[in-house]
C-alpha positions in Angstrom: 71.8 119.5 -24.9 74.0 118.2 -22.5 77.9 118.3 -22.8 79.5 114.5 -22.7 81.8 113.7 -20.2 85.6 113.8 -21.6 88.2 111.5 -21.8 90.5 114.2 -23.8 93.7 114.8 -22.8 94.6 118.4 -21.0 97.4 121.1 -22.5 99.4 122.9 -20.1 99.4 126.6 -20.4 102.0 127.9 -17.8 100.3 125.9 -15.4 96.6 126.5 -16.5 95.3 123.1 -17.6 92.7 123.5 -20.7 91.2 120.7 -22.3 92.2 119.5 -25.6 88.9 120.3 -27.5 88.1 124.1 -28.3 88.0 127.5 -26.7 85.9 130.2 -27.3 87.5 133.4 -29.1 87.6 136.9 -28.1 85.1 138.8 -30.0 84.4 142.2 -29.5 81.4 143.3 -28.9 80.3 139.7 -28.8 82.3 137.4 -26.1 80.8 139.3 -23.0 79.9 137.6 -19.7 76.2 136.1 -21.2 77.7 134.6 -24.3 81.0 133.4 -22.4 79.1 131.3 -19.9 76.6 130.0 -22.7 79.7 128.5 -24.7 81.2 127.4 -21.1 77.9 126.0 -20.3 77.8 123.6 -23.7 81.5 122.7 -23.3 84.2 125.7 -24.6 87.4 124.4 -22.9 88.5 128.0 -22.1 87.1 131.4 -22.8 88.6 134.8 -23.3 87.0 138.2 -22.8 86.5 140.9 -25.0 89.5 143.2 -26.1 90.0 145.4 -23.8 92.2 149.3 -24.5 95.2 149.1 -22.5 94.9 153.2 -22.3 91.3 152.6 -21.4 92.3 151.3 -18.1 95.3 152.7 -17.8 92.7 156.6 -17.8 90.3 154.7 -16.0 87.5 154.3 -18.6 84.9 152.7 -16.7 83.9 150.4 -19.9 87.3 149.2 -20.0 86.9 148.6 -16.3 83.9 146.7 -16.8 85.2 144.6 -19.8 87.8 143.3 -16.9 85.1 141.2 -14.8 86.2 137.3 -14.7 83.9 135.0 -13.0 84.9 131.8 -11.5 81.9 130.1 -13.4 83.5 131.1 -16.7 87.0 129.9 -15.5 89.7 128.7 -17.2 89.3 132.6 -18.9 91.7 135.1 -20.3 91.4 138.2 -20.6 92.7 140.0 -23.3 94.6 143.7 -24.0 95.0 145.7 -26.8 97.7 148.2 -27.4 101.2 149.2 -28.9 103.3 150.6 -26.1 105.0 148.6 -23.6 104.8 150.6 -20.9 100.6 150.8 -20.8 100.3 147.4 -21.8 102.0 146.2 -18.8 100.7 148.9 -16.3 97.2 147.6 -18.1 98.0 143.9 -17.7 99.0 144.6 -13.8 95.3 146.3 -13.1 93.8 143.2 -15.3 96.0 140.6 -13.2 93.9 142.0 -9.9 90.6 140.9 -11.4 92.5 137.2 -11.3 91.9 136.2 -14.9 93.8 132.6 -15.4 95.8 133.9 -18.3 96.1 137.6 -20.0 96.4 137.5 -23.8 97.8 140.0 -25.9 95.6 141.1 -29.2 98.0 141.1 -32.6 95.7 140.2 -34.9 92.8 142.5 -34.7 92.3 144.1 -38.5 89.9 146.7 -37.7 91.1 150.4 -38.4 90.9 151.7 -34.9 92.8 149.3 -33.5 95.5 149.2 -36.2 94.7 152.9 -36.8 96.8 153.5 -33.4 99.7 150.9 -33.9 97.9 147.9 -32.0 96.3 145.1 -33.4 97.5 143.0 -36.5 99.5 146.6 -36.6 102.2 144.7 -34.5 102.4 142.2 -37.5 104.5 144.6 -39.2 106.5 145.3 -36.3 107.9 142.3 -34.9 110.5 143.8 -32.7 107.7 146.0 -31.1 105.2 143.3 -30.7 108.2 141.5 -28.6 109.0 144.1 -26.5 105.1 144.0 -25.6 105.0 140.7 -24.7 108.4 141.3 -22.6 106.7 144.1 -20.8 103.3 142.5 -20.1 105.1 139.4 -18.9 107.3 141.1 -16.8 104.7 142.9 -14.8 102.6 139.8 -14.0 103.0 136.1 -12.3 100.4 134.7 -14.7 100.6 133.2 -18.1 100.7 135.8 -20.9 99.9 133.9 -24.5 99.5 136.3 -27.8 97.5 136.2 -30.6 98.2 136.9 -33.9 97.2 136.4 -37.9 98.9 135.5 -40.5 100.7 138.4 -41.5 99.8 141.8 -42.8 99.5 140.4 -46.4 99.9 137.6 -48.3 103.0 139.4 -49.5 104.5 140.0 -46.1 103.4 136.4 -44.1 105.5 136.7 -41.0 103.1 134.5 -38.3 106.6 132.0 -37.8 108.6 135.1 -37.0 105.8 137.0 -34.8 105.4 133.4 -33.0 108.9 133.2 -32.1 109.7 136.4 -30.9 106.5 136.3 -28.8 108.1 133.0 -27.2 111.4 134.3 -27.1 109.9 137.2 -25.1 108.4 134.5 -22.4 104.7 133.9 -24.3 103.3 130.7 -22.7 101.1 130.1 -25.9 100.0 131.6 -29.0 97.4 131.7 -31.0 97.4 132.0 -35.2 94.7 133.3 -36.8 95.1 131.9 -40.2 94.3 134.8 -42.5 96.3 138.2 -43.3 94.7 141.6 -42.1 93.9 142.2 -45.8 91.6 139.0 -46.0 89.9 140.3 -42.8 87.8 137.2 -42.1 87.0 136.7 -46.0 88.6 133.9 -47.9 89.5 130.6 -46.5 92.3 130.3 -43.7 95.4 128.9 -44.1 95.9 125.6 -42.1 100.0 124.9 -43.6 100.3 129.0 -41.5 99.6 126.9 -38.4 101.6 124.1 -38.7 104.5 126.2 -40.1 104.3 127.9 -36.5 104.0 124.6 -34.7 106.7 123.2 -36.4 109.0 126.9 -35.3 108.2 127.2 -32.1 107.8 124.9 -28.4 105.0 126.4 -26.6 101.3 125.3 -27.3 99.9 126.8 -30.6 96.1 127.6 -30.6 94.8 127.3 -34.7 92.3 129.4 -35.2 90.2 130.3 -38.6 87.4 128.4 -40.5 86.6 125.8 -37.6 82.5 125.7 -38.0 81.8 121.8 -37.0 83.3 119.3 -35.1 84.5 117.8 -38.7 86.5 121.3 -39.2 88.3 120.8 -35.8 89.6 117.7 -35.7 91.3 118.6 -39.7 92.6 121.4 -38.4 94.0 119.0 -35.3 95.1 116.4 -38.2 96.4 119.1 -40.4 98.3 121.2 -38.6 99.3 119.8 -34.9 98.4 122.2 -33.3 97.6 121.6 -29.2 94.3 123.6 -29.4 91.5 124.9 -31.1 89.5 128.1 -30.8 86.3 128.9 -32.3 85.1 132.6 -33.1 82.1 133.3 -35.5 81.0 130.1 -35.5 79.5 129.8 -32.3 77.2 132.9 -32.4 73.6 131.3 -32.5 75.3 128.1 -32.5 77.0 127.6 -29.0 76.2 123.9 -29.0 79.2 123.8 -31.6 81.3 123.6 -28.2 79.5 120.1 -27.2 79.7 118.9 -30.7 83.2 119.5 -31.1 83.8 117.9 -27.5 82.1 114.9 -28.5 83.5 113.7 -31.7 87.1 114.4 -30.5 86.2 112.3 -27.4 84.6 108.9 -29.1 83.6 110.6 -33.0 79.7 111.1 -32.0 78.4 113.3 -34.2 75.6 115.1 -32.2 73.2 116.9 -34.5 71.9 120.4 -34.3 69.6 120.5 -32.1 65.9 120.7 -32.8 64.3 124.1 -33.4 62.8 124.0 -29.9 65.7 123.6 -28.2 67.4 126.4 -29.9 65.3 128.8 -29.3 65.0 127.8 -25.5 68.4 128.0 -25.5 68.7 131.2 -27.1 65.6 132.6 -24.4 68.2 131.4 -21.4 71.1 133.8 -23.3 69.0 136.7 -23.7 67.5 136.6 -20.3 70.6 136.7 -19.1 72.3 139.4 -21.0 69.3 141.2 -20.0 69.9 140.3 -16.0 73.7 141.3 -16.9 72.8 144.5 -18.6 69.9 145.7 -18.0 66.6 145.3 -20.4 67.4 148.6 -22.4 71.2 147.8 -23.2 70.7 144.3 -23.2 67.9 143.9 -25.5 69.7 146.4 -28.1 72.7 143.9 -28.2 71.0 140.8 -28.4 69.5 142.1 -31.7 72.6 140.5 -33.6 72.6 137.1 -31.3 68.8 136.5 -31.7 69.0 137.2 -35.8 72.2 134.9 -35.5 70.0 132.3 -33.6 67.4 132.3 -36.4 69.6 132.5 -39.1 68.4 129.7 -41.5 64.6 128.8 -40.4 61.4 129.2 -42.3 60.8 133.2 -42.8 64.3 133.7 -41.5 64.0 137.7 -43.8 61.3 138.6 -41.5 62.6 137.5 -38.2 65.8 139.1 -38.9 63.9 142.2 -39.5 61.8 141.5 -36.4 65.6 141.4 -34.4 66.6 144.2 -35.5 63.3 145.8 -33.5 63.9 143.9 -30.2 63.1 146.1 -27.1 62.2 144.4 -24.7 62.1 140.8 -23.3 58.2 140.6 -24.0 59.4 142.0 -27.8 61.6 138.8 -27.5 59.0 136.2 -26.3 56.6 137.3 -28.9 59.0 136.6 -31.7 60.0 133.2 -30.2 56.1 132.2 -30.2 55.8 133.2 -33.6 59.1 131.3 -34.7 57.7 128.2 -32.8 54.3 128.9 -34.7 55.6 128.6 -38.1 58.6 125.6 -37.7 57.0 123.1 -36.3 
């Protein structure tokens, strides 16, 4: 599928110029190198890596390490830290500033218990003062952008996402990014687009919505419904990374490009594997392209028994078997 050339406009993150279309979100356990280039590849305007501990480098964990790579194929890419003291996150962000990432984003709306579990995460939604001297600290230490994400609030009886926004630009945020559910919703329910706007409306730096954007339709009404500058897409694009493209091209002239046939999906998906593999290795990279392949073939003809067939995948002949016998049987 190829990507259509843009007449969008650009947004100006402390000097990082990202076009106005969508980015691709940090997903743990999901966003690495492979998948980041894929999205790239079919249009994501900007990508960010996985979370990464800020102790974990700060100790030297060599997976944390790893998690730091940036490639200047993926560029413009953030990476992005995860903590709740001030003093690791910026001795973290100055290790993760040597890998040259064009921004560093700070994680405060990550729900999952051990992240929250240690004070970090959507955690910092209940602690607003913390969560700004953070983003103090961390853009202190470094001469790049620094941009935060966060959620909606805690709860829905404790929405705070205007408050956390401003004190993260108060604190010198270039950008910031709402995730519009609680941490009690997790990613259930349906996200909040007047939490976006409410934020755009409080605050002067570039505000990334995020939440519920699963076709180019979705992200230009959360464009017309919130004002928001950008867009970032998370679950949305796993087995669908064309979404990127489809997005790009409605916002630019309202094309709607349709899915693309099953062919081309599965070559598509092939080209992602292979490459996690080349990334990874074939032992590690065939056990974590289990979830991307089953995400790839959610939705076709016998799509029970392929997923079962996913969850088997050892090696890259395992992988082209399945593909043949997809092919086989959706014509």
């Amino acid at each position: 599928m190829n990507v259509p050339k843009s007449n969008l406009e650009f947004i100006d993150i402390g000097g990082v110029k990202i076009e106005h279309t969508a980015v691709l979100a940090p997903m743990a356990s999901v966003a690495d190198h492979a998948f980041r280039l894929i999205c790239r590849n079919f249009g994501a305007a900007a990508v960010t890596s996985e979370m990464v501990s800020a102790k974990g480098i700060c100790y030297g964990d060599k997976k944390s390490a790893e998690l730091l790579a940036v490639t200047d194929t993926e560029r413009p890419m953030a990476v992005q830290l995860f903590g709740s003291e001030p003093d690791f996150m910026a001795k973290a962000a100055i290790q993760a500033a040597a890998r040259r990432p064009d921004i560093i984003d700070i994680n405060c709306g990550c729900p999952v218990p051990k992240v929250t579990g240690i004070g970090a995460g959507s955690a910092l939604m209940k602690d607003v003062e913390l969560l700004g001297r953070i983003v103090k600290a961390v853009v202190n230490a470094v001469d790049i952008p620094v941009t935060v994400k966060i959620r909606r609030g805690w709860s829905l009886s404790s929405e705070n996402a205007v408050e956390a926004a401003q004190a993260a630009e108060q604190n010198g945020a270039a950008a910031v990014t709402v995730h519009a559910r609680t941490k009690e919703q997790l990613y259930s329910g349906k996200a909040d687009l007047e939490t976006i706007a409410k934020v755009k409306r409080a605050v002067n730096i570039p505000v990334i919505g995020n939440g519920d954007v699963d076709s180019a339709e979705a992200a230009k009404a959360m464009y017309d419904a919130t004002g928001c500058d950008l867009i970032m897409v998370g679950r949305a694009a796993c087995g669908r990374p064309w979404i990127f493209s489809q997005i790009k091209s409605y916002l630019t002239d309202g094309t709607v490009i349709p899915e693309p046939e099953t062919n081309e999906q599965l070559d598509i998906m092939i080209s992602h594997i292979e490459l996690l593999v080349k990334d990874k290795g074939e032992y590690i990279g065939m056990k974590e392209a289990r979830k991307h392949a089953a995400w790839y073939l959610k939705g076709k003809k016998n799509a029970t028994e392929y997923r079962r067939m996913c969850g088997t995948l050892s090696s890259l002949g395992d992988l082209y078997g399945l593909v043949k016998r997809v092919r086989e049987e959706n014509p």
